[in-house]
N, CA, C and O atoms as a GROMACS GRO file, in nm:
protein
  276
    1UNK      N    1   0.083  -0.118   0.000
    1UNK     CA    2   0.000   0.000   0.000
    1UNK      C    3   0.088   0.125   0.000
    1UNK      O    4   0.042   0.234  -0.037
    2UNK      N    5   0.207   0.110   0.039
    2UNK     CA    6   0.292   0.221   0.072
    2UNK      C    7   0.333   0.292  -0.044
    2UNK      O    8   0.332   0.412  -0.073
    3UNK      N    9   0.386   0.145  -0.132
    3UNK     CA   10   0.455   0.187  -0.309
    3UNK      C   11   0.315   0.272  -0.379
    3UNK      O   12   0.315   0.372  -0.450
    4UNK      N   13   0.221   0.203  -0.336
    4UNK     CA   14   0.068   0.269  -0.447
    4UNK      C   15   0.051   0.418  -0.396
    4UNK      O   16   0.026   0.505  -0.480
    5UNK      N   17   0.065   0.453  -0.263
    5UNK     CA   18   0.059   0.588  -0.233
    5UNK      C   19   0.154   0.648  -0.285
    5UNK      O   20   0.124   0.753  -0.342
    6UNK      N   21   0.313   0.603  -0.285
    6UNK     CA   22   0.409   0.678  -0.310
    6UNK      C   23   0.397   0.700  -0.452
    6UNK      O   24   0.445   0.800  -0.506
    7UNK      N   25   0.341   0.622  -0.507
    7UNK     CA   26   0.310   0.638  -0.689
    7UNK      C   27   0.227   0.744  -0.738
    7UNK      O   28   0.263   0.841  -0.805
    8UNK      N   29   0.067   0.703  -0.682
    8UNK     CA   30  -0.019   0.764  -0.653
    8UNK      C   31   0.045   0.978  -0.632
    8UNK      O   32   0.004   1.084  -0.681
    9UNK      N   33   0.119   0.955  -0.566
    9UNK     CA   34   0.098   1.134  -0.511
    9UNK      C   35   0.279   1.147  -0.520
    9UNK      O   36   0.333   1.212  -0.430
   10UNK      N   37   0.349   1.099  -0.604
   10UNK     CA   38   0.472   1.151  -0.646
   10UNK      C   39   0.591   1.132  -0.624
   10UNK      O   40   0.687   1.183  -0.681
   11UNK      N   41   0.586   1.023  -0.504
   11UNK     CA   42   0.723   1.075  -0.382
   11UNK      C   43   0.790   0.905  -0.416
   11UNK      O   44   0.873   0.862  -0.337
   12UNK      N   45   0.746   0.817  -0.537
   12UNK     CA   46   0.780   0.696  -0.576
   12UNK      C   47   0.784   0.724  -0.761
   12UNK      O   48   0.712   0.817  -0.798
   13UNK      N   49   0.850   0.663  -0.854
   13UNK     CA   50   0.845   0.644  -0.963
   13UNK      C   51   0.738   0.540  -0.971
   13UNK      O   52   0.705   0.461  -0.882
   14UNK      N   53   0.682   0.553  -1.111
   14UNK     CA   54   0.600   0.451  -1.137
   14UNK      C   55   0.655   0.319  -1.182
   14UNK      O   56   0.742   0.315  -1.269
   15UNK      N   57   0.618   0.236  -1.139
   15UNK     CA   58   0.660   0.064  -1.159
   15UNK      C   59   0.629   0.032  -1.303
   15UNK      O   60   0.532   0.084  -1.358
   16UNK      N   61   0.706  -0.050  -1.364
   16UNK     CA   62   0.685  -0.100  -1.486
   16UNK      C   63   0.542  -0.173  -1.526
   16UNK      O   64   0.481  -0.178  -1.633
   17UNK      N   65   0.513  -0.228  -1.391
   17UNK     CA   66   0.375  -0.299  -1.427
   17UNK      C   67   0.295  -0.231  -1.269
   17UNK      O   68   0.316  -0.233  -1.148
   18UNK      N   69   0.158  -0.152  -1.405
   18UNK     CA   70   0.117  -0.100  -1.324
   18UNK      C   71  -0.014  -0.138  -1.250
   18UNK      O   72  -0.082  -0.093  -1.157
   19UNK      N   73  -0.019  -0.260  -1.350
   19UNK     CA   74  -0.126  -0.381  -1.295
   19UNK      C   75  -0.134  -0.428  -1.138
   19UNK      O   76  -0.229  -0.446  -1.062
   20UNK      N   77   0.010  -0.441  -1.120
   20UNK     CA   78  -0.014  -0.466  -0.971
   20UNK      C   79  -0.046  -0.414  -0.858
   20UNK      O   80  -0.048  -0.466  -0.747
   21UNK      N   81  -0.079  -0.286  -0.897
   21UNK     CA   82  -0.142  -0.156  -0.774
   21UNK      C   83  -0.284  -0.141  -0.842
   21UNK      O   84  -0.338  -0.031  -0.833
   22UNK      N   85  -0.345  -0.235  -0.905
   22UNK     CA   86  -0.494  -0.194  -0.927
   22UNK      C   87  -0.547  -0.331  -0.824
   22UNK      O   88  -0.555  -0.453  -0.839
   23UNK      N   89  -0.569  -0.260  -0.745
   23UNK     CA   90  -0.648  -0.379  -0.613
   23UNK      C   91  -0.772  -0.385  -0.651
   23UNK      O   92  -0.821  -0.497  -0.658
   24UNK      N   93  -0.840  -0.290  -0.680
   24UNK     CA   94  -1.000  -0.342  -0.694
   24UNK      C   95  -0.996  -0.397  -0.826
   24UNK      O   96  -1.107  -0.418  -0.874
   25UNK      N   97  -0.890  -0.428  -0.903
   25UNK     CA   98  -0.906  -0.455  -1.057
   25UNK      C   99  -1.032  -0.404  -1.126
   25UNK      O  100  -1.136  -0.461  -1.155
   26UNK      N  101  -0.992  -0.284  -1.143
   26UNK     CA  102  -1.093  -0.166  -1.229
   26UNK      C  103  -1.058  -0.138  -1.325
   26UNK      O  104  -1.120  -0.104  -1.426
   27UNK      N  105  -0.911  -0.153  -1.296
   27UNK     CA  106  -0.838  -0.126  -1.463
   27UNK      C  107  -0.794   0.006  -1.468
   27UNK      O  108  -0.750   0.055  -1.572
   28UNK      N  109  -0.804   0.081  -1.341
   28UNK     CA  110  -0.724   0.200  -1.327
   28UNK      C  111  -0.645   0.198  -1.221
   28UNK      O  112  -0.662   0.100  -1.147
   29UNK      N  113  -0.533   0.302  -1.177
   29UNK     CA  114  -0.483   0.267  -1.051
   29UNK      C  115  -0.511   0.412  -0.951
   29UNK      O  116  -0.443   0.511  -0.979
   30UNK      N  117  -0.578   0.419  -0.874
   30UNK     CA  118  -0.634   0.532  -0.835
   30UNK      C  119  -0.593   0.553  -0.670
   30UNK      O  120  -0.514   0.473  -0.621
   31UNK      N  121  -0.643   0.649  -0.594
   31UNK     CA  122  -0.697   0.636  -0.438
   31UNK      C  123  -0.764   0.480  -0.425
   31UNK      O  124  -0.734   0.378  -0.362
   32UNK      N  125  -0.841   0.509  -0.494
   32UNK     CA  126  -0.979   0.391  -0.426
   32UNK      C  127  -0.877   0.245  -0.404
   32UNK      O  128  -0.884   0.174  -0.303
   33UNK      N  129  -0.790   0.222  -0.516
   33UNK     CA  130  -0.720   0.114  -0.471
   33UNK      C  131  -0.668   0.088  -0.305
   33UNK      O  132  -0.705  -0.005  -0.234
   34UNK      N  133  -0.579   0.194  -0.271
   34UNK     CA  134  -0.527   0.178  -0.165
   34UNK      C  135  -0.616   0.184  -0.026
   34UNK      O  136  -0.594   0.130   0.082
   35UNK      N  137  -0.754   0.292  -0.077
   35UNK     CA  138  -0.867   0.227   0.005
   35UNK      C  139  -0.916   0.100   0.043
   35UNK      O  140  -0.966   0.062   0.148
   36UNK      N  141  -0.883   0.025  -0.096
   36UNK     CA  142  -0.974  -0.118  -0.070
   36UNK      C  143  -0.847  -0.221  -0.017
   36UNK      O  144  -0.874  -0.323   0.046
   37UNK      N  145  -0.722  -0.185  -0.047
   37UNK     CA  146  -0.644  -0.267   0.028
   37UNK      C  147  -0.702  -0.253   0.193
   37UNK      O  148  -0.753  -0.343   0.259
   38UNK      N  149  -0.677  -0.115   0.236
   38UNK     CA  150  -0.643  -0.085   0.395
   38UNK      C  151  -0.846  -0.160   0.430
   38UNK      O  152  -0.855  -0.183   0.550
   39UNK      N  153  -0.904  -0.175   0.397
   39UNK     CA  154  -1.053  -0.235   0.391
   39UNK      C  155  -1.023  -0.364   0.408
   39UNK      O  156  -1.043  -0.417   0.516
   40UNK      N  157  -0.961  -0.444   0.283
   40UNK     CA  158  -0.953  -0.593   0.294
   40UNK      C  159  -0.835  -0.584   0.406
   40UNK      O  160  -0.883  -0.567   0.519
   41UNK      N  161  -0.713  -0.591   0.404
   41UNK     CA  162  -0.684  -0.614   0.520
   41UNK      C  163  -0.700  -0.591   0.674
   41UNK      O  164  -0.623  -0.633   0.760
   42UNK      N  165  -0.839  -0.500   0.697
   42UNK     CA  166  -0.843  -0.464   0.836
   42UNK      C  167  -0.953  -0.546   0.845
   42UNK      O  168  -0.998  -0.532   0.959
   43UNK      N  169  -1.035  -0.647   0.766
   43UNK     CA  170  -1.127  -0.721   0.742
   43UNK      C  171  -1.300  -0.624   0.749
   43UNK      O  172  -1.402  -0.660   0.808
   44UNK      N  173  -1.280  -0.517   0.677
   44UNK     CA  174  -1.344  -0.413   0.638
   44UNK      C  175  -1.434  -0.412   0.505
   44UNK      O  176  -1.534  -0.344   0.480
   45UNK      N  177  -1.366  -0.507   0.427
   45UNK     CA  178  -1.429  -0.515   0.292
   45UNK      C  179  -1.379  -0.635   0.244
   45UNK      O  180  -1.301  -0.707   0.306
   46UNK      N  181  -1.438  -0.664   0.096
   46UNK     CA  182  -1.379  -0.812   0.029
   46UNK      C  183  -1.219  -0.822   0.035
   46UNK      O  184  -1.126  -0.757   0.081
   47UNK      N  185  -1.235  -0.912  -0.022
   47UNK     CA  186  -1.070  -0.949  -0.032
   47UNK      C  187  -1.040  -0.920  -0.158
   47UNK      O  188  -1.115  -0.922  -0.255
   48UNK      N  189  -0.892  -0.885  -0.153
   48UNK     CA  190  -0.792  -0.848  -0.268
   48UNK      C  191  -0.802  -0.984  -0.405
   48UNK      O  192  -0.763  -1.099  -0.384
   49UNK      N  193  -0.840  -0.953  -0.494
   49UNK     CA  194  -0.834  -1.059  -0.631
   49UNK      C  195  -0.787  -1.136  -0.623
   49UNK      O  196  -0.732  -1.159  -0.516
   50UNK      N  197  -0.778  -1.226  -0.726
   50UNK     CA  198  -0.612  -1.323  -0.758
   50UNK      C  199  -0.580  -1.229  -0.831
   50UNK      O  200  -0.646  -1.133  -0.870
   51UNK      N  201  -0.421  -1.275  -0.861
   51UNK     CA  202  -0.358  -1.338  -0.793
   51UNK      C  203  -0.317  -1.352  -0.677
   51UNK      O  204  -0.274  -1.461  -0.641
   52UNK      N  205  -0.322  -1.215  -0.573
   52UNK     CA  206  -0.336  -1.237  -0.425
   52UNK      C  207  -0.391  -1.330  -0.374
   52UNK      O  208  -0.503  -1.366  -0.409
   53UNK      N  209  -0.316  -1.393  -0.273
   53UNK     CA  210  -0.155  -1.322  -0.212
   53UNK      C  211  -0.036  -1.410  -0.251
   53UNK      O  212   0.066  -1.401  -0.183
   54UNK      N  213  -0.039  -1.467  -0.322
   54UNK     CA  214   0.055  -1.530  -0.437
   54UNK      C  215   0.092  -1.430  -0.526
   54UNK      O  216  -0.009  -1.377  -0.571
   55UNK      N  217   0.219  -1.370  -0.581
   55UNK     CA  218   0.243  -1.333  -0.687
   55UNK      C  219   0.236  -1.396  -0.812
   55UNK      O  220   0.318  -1.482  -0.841
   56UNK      N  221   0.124  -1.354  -0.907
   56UNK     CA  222   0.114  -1.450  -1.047
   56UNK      C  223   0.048  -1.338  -1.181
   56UNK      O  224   0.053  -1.220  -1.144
   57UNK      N  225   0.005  -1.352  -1.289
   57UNK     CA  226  -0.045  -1.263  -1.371
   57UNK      C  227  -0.203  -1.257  -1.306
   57UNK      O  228  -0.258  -1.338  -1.232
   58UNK      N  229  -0.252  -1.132  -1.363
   58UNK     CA  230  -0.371  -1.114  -1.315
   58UNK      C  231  -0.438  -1.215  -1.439
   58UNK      O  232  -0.383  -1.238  -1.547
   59UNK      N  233  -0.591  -1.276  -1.386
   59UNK     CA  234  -0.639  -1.300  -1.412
   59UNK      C  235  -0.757  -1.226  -1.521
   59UNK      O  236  -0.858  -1.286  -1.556
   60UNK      N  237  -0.739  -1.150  -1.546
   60UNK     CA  238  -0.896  -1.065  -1.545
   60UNK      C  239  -0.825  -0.976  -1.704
   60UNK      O  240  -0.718  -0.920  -1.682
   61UNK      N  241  -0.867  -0.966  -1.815
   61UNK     CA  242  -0.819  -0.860  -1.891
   61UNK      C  243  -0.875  -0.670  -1.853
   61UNK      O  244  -0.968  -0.615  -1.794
   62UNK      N  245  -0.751  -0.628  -1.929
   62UNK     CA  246  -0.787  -0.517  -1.885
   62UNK      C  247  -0.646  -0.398  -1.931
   62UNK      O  248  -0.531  -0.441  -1.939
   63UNK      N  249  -0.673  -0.280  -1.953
   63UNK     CA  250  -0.549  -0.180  -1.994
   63UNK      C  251  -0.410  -0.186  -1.934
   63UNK      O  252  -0.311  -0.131  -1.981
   64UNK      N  253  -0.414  -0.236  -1.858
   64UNK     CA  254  -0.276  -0.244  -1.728
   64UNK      C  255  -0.234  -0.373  -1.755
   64UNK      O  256  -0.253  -0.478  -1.694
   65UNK      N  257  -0.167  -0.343  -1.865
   65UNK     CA  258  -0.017  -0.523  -1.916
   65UNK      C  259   0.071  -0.440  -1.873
   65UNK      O  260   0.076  -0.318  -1.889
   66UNK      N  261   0.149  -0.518  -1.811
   66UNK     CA  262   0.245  -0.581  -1.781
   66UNK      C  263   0.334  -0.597  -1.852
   66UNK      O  264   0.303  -0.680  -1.938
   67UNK      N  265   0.482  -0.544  -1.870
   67UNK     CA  266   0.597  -0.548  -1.988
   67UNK      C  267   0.565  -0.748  -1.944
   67UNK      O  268   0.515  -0.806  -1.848
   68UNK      N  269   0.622  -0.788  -2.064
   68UNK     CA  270   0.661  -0.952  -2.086
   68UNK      C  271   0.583  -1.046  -2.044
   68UNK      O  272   0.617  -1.160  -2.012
   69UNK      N  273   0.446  -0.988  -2.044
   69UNK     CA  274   0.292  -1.055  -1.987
   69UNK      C  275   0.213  -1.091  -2.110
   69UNK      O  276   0.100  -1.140  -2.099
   0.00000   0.00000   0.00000
């Protein structure tokens, strides 16, 4: 959640794959993501997609590939 804020508002470069900071898999990477993390993990809301909490390709199509995906 830390890297998605630091992305999010400047104070991080953006990651090559930006798929992996879309938590609600919306297909954007926004606030609301890091909302729904701090939700699912405080057991506040659903849980995080697959591939969570395994690192693997997302399941789901969508604008956010992944270099070599």
């Amino acid at each position: 959640m830390i890297a998605l804020l630091g992305t999010l508002f400047g104070s991080r470069p953006s990651p090559q794959c930006l798929d992996r900071l879309d938590a609600d898999d919306d297909g954007a990477v926004t606030l609301s993501d890091a909302v729904y993390i701090g939700r699912s993990l405080y057991g506040r809301g659903p849980a995080i997609p697959p591939p969570f909490p395994v690192p693997g390709a997302d399941p789901t199509p969508d604008a956010l590939a992944c270099p070599g995906s």
